[in-house]
C-alpha positions in Angstrom: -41.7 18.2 61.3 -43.0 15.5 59.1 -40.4 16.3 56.4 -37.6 14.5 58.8 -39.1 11.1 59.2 -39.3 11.2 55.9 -35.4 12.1 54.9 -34.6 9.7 57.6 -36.6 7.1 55.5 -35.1 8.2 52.0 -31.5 7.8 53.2 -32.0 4.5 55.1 -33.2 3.2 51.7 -30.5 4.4 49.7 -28.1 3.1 52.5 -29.9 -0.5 52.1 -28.9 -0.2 48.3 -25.4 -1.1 48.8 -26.5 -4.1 51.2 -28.8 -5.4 48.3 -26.0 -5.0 45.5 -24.2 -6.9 48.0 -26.2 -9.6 48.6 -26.6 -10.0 44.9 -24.7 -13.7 44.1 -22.5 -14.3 40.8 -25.0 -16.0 39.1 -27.9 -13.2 39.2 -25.1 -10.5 38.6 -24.6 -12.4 35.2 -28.2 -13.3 34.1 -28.4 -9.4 34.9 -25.4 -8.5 32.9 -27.0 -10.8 29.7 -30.1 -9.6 30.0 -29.2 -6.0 29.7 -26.7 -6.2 27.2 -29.6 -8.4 25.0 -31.9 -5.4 25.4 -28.9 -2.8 24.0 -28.9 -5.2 21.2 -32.1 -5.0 19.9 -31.8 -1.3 20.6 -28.6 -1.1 18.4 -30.9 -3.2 15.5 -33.8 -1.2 15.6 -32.0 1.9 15.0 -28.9 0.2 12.3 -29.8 -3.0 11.5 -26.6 -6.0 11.3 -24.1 -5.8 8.8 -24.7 -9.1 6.1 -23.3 -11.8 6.6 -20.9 -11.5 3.2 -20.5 -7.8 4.2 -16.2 -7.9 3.8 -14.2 -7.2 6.7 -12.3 -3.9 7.4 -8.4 -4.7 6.9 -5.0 -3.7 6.3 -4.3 0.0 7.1 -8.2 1.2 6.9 -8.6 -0.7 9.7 -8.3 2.1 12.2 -11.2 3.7 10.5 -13.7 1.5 11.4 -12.6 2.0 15.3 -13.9 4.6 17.8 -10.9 4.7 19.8 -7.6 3.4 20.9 -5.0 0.6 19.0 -5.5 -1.6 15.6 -3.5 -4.2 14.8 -3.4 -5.5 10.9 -0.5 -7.5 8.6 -0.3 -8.7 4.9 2.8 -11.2 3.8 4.0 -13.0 0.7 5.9 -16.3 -0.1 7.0 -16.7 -3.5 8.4 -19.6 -5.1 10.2 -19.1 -8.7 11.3 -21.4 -11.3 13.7 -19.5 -13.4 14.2 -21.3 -16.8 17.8 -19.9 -17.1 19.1 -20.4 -13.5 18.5 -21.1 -10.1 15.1 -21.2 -8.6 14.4 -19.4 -5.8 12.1 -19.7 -2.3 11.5 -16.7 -0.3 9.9 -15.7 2.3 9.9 -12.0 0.4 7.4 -9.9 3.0 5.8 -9.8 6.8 3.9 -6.9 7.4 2.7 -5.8 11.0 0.4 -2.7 11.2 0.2 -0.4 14.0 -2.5 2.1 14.5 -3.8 4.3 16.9 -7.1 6.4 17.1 -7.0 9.0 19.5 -10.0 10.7 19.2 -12.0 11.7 16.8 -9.6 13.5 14.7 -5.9 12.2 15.2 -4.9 9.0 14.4 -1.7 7.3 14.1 -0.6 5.0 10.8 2.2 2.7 10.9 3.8 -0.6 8.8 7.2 -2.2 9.9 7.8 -4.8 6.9 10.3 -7.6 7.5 11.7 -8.7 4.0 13.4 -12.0 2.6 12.8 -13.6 6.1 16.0 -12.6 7.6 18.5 -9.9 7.6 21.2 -11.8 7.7 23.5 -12.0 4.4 23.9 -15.2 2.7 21.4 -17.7 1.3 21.9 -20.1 -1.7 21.4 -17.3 -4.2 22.4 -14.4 -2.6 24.8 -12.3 -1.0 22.4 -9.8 0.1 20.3 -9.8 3.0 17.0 -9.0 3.7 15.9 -5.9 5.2 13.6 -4.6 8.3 12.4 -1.4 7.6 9.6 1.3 8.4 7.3 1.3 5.5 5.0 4.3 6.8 4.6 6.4 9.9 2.7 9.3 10.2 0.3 11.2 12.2 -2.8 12.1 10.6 -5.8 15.2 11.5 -9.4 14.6 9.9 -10.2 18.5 9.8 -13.1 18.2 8.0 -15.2 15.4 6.6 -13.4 16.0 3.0 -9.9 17.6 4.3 -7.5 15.7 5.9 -3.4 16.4 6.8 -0.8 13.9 7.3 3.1 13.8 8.3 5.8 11.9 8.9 6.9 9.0 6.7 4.0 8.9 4.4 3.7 6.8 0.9 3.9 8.8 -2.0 0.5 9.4 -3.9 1.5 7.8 -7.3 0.5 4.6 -9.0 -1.8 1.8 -8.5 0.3 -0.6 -6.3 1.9 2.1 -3.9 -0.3 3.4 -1.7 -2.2 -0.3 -2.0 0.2 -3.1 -2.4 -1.2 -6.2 -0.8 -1.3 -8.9 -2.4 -5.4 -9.7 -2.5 -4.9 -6.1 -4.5 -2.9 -7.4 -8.2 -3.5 -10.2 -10.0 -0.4 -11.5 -10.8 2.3 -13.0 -8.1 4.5 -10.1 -8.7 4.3 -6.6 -9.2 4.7 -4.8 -12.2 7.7 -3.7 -13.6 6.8 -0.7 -14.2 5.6 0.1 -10.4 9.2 -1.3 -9.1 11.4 0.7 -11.9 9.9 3.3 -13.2 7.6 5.0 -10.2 9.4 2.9 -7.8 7.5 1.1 -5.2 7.1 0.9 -2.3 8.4 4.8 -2.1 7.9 6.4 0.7 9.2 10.0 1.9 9.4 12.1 5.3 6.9 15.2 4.5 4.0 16.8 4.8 0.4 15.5 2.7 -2.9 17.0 2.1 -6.0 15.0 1.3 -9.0 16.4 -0.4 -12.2 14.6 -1.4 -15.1 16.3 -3.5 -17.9 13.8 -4.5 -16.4 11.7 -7.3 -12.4 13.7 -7.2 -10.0 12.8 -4.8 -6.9 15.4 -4.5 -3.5 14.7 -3.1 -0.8 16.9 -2.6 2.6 16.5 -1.1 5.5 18.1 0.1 8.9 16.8 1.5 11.9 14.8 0.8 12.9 13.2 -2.6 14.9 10.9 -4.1 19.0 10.9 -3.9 19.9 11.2 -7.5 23.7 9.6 -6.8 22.4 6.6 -6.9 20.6 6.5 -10.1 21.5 4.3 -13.0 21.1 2.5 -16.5 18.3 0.6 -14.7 15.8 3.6 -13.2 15.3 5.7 -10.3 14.8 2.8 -7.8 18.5 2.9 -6.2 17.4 6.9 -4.9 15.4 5.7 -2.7 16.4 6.8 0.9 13.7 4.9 3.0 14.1 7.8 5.8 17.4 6.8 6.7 18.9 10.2 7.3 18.0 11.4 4.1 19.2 14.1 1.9 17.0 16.9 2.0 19.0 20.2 0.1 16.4 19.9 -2.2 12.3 18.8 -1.7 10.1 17.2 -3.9 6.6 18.0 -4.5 3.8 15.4 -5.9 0.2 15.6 -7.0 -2.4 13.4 -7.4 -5.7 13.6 -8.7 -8.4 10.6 -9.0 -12.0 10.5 -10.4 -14.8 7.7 -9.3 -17.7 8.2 -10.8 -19.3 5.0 -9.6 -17.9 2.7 -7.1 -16.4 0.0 -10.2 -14.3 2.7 -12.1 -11.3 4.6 -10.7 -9.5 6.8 -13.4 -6.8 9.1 -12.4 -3.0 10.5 -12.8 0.2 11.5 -10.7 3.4 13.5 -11.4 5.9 14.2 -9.2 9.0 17.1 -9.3 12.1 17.1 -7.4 15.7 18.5 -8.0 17.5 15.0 -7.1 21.1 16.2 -7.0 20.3 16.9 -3.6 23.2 20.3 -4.5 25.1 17.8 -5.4 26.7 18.0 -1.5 26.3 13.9 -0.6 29.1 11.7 -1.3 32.3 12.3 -2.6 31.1 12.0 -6.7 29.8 16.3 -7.8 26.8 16.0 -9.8 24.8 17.9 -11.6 21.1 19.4 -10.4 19.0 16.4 -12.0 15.6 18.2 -12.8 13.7 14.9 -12.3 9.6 14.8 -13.4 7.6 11.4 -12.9 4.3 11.3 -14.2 1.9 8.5 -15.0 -1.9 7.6 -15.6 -3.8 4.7 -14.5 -7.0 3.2 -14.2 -9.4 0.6 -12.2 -12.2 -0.7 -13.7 -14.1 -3.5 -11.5 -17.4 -4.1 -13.2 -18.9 -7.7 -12.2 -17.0 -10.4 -12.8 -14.3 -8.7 -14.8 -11.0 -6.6 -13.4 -9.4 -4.5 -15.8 -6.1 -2.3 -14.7 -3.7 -0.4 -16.4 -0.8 1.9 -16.0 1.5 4.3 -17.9 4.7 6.3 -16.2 7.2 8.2 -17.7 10.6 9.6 -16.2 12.3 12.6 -17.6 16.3 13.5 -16.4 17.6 16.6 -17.2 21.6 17.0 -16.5 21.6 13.2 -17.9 24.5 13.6 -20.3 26.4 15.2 -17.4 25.7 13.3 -14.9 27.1 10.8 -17.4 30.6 12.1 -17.1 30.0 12.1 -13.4 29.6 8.9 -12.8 29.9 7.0 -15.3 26.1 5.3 -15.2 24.1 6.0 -18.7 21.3 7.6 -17.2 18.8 8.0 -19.6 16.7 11.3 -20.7 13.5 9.4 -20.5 12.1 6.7 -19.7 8.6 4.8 -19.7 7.1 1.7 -18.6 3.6 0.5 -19.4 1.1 -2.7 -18.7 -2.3 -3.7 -18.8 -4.1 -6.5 -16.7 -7.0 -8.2 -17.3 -8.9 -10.7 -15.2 -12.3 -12.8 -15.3 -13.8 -14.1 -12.0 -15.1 -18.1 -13.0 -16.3 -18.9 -9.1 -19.9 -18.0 -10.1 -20.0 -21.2 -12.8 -17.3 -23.3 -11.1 -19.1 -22.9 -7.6 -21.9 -21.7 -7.1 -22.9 -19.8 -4.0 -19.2 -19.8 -3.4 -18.2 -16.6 -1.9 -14.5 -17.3 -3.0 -12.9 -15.8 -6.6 -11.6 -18.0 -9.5 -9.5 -15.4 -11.9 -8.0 -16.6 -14.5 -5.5 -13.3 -15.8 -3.6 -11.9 -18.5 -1.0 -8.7 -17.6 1.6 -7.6 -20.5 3.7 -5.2 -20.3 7.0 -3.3 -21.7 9.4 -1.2 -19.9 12.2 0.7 -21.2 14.4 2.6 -18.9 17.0 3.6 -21.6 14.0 5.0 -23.8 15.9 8.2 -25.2 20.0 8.8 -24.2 22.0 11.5 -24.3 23.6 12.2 -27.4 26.7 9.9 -28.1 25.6 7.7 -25.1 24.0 4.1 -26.6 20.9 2.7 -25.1 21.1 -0.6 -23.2 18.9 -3.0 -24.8 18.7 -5.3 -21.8 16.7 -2.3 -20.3 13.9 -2.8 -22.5 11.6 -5.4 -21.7 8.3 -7.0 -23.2 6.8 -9.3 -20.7 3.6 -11.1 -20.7 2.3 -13.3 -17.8 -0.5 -15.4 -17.9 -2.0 -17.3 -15.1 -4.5 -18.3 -11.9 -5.4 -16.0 -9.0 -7.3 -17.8 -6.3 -9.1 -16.3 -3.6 -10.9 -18.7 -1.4 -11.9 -15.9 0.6 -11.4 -11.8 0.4 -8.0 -12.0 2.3 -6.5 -14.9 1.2 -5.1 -15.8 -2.0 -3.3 -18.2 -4.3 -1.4 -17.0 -7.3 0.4 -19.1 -10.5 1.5 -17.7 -13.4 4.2 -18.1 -16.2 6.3 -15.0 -17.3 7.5 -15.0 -20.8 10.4 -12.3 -21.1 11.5 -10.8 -24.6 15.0 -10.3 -23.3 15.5 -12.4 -20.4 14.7 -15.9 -19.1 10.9 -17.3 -18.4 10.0 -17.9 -15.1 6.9 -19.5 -13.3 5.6 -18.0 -10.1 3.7 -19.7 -6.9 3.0 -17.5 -4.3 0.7 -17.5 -1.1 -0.7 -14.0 0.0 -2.8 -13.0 3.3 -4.2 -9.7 4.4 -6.0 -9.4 7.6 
């Protein structure tokens, strides 16, 4: 009978528990609060000590990465100013970028970028009749199945390139992207599909599969105008890409893309029959980052097959081949022009030449306004990792020279 005084005793005290919680004031439910939470601390630094203090921020679209669960919220944007030797020079406003993501658990996650271009959509300005554009520049679902294997689909950006997949502006030196990224890959591309992901020590392998290019919109100038953006695209025929990059040590990324579709799309779209368009893109590039120094370069080439016919078609010279390749180089000066600074000084030097009439269809001559030597020359500024400052001057072997001021953020 002793064991029931001694329930009655137990519950009484654990019935007294709320009364004491109760009784607790504000001010001792804080100090509470702190003190636990200082203790958890030290925990946490025993067992991973604090990131530096230079350690660089996650941004942009890795940022859902570095989060256990639910929505993260990034953006880049550009404003470009150019003074165009030959005409009028122009202020824009030429990209927003909001991203979206969403980590569900440990395995899904959710990638998107809406980009807002040229400030407006409306369609008049002082140099333009066009308008800008808002558009959906990724969206996609992706699985982590494994620690090396990962699927994604939806909207995705197409694995070619240096400036596709990674096209802020903290990521180039110059104020504006290559030539050879806009005309002859053509950035920012992006397709509705289905993409695999493979990582193996130093090799990273992509490999997708999806929708392609509209051909009836190609021209003397490229492959750019094919572009369908996901707006009810043309899918008769798919297009398959595949990527494959080597890092064997953090500074030095080497790697190459190609890329296969049949852009006639069965020639069904539109009221202009054309021919089947066998279409290859393939390039190489590389990133080299050791110490002060940045070096980056590119080569892509475009094969058309049907060209002569599609020719006749249309009548746009569409060429056989085409090529485009640059080279940048840059030299980080902060270190002697301020020390301790953790900003970057690179002064820069990109040239390149593009040709997108490099071989015609016999009897069809080549443009020569399509081929273009350019080399730029100028400042980037970063006073810290996601801002920078960019000038630069442009001299064009077949076209006017232009200087270039532009303000870029990432965050």
């Amino acid at each position: 009978m002793k064991t029931l005084p001694l329930l009655l005793a137990a519950a009484a005290a654990v019935a007294a528990v709320p009364r004491a919680l109760a009784q607790e004031t504000i001010e001792q439910r804080l100090d509470r609060l702190e003190r636990e939470n200082r203790d958890f601390r030290q925990r946490l630094d025993a067992v991973a000590p604090p990131l530096a203090a230079d350690t660089p921020p996650v941004v942009g679209a890795k940022k859902v990465y570095a989060t256990d669960h639910g929505v993260s919220l990034a953006g880049y944007g550009e404003f470009l100013f150019t003074q165009n030797s030959g005409t009028t020079d122009v202020s824009d406003a030429l990209r927003t970028v909001f991203y979206v993501g969403y980590h569900f658990d440990e395995q899904w996650l959710f990638h998107s970028e809406i980009e807002i271009e040229h400030g407006t959509t409306s369609d008049a300005s002082g140099t333009t009749a066009s308008g800008g554009e808002v558009s959906l520049e990724f969206g996609y679902l992706e699985y982590l199945a494994t620690e090396t294997v990962s699927l994604r689909t939806g909207m995705v950006l197409m694995p070619v390139g240096l400036v596709n997949e990674q096209h802020e502006p903290t990521m180039f030196l110059p104020a504006v992207r290559a030539q050879t990224e806009s005309r002859i890959l053509p950035s920012t591309w992006r397709e509705i599909g289905i993409e695999v992901i493979g990582t193996f020590e130093a090799f990273e392998a992509k490999f997708f599969v999806g929708t392609g290019l509209d051909g009836e919109e190609f021209s003397a100038a490229g492959l750019r105008g094919g572009r369908q953006k996901g707006n009810r695209e043309a899918a008769d025929d798919v297009a398959t890409a595949l990527r494959l990059d080597y890092r064997p040590w953090p500074e030095l990324m080497v790697g190459a893309s190609t890329v296969y579709q049949k852009a006639g799309q069965d020639g069904l779209r539109g009221t202009t029959p054309i021919p089947e368009l066998d279409t290859v893109i393939a390039e190489a590039h590389v990133d080299y980052r050791p110490g002060p120094w940045i070096v980056r370069g590119l080569y892509a080439t475009v094969f058309s097959d049907d060209a002569a016919q599609f020719a006749v078609a249309t009548g746009r010279n569409l060429a056989e081949r085409s090529y485009g390749a640059y080279g940048e180089l840059g030299y980080d000066l902060a270190p002697w022009l301020f020390p301790g600074s953790t900003g970057q000084v690179l002064p820069f030097l990109r040239y390149e030449h593009i040709d997108t009439q490099a071989k015609m269809p016999e009897g069809i001559v080549a443009n020569e306004a399509q081929d273009s030597a350019i080399l730029t020359f100028g400042v980037h500024w970063r006073p810290r990792e996601q801002i920078v400052f960019k000038l630069d001057f442009e001299d064009w072997s077949d076209s006017f020279d232009r200087m270039n001021v532009s303000m870029g953020y990432v965050f």
